[in-house]
C-alpha positions as CSV (number, residue, x, y, z in Angstrom):
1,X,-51.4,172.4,78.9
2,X,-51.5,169.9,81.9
3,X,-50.3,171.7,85.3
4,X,-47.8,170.5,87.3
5,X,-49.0,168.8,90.3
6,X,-46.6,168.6,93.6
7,X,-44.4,166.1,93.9
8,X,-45.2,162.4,96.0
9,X,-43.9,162.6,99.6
10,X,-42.2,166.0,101.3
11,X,-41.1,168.1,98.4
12,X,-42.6,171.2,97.4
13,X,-41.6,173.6,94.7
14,X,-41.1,177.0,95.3
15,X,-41.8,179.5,92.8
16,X,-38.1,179.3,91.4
17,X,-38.3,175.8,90.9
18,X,-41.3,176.2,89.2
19,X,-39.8,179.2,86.8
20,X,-36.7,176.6,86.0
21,X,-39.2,173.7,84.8
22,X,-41.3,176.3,82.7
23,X,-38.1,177.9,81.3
24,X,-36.4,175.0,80.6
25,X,-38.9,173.2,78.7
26,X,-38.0,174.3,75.3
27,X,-35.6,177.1,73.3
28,X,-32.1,176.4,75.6
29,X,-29.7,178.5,74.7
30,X,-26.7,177.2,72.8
31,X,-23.0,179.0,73.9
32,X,-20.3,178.7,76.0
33,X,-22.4,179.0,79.3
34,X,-26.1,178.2,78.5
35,X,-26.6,177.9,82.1
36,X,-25.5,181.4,83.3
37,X,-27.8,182.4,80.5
38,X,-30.3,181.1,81.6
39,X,-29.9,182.0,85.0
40,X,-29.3,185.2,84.6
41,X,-33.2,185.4,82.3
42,X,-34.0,183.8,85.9
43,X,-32.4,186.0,88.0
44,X,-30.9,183.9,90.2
45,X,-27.1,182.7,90.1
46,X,-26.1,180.0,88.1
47,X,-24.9,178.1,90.7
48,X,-28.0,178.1,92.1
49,X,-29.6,176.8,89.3
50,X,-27.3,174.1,88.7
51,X,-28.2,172.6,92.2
52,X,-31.9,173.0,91.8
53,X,-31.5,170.9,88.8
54,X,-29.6,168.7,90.6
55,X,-32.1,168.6,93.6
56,X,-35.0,168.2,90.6
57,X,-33.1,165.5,89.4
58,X,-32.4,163.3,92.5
59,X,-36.3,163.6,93.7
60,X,-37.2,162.7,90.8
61,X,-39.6,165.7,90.1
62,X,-37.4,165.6,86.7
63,X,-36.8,162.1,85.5
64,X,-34.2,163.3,82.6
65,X,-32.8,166.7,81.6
66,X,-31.3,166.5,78.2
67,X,-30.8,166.8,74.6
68,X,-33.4,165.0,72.1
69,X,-31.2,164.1,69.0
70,X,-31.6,162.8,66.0
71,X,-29.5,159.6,66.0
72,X,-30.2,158.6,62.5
73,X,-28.9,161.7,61.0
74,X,-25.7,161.3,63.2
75,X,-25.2,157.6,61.7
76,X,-26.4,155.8,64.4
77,X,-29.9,153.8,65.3
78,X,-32.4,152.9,67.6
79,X,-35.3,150.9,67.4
80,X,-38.1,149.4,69.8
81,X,-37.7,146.3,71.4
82,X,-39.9,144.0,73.0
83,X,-39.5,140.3,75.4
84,X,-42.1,138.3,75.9
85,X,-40.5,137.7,79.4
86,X,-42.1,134.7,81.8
87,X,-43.0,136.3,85.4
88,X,-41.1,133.7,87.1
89,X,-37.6,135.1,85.4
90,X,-38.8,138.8,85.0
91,X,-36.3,140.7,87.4
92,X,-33.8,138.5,85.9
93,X,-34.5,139.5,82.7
94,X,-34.7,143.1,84.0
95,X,-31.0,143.0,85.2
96,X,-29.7,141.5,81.9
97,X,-31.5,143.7,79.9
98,X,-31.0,147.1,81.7
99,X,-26.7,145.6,81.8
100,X,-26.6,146.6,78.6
101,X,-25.5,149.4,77.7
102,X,-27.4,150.1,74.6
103,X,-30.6,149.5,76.3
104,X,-32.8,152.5,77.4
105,X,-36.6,153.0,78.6
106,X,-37.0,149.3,80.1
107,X,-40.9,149.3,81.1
108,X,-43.4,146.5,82.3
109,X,-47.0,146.6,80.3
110,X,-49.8,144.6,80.6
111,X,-49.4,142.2,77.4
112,X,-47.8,138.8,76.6
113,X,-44.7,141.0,75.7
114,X,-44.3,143.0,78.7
115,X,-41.1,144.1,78.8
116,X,-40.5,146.8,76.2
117,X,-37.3,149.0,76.4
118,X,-35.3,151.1,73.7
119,X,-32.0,149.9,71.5
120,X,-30.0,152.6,71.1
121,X,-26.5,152.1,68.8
122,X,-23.7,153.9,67.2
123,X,-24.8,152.0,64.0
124,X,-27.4,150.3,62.3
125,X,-25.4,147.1,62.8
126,X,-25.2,147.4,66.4
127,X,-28.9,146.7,66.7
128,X,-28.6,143.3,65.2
129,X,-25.4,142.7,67.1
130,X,-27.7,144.2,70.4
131,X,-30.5,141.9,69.9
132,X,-28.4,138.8,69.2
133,X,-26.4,140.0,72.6
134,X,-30.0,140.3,74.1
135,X,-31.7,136.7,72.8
136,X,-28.1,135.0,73.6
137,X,-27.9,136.6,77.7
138,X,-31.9,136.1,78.0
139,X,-33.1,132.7,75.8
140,X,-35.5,134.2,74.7
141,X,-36.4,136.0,71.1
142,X,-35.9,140.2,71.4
143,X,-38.8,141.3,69.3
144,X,-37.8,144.9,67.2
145,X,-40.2,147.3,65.8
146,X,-38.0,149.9,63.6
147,X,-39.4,153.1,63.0
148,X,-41.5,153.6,59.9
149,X,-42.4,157.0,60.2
150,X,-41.8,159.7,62.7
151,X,-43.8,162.5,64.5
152,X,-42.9,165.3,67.0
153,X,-45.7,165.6,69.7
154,X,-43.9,168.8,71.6
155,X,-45.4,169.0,75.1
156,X,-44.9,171.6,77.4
157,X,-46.1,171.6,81.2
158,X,-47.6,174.9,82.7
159,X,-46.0,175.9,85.5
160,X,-48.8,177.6,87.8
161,X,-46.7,180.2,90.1
């Protein structure tokens, strides 16, 4: 388990905040009010936890706080996507790319395609119709790399109190 280090700049987690990450990691309950639930294992209100999440959220100690699906089984796809995207265009290409809605982790790496982002769709036709949206807006061809097999790497982040 990696710990959690503090935060860049003036934010410091207390020991609740540090509880919510740690509790929240894994095993969310699934009812009416998941967050009262969870609250409540907390002992704090769930008001309260609500706006920590929120206050997580917006300094960026969480990036994203979500569900993980499985889009395939729900008849939709997703697939990796690369540009090989020329420096002099690449916040350009940035803004077209991240415009659409489909599009999802945009990052810059170090290789002559160096901007790699996910295609996510309602159907396995909307990623060719995604692409050809992509390469039509950009110029440029939108490399995919589908899938072939999949593995769960579950990671959990200790939450020293």
């Amino acid at each position: 388990m990696r710990e959690l280090s503090a935060p860049q700049g003036d934010l410091m987690l207390d020991a609740v905040d540090r509880k919510i990450i740690a509790k929240m990691q894994g095993e969310f309950p699934i009812s009416e009010r998941p967050y009262a639930e969870v609250a409540t294992q907390l002992g704090i209100p769930e008001t309260e936890l609500l706006q920590r999440l929120e206050h997580l959220l917006a300094n960026k100690v969480l990036t994203r706080f979500g569900p993980m699906f499985q889009v395939e089984r729900m008849g939709g796809a997703f697939v990796l996507a690369a540009l090989a995207a020329p420096e002099e265009r690449y916040e350009e290409l940035t803004a077209l790319v991240n415009a659409l809605p489909q599009v999802a982790h945009n990052y810059r790496r170090e290789h002559a395609l160096n901007m790699w982002f996910v295609l996510a769709t309602e159907t396995q036709e909307g990623i060719a119709e995604a692409i050809a949206h992509l390469e039509r807006d950009t110029g440029l061809p939108v490399y995919a790399f589908p899938k072939e097999r999949e593995f769960f790497v579950e990671m959990k982040l200790e939450a020293r109190l």
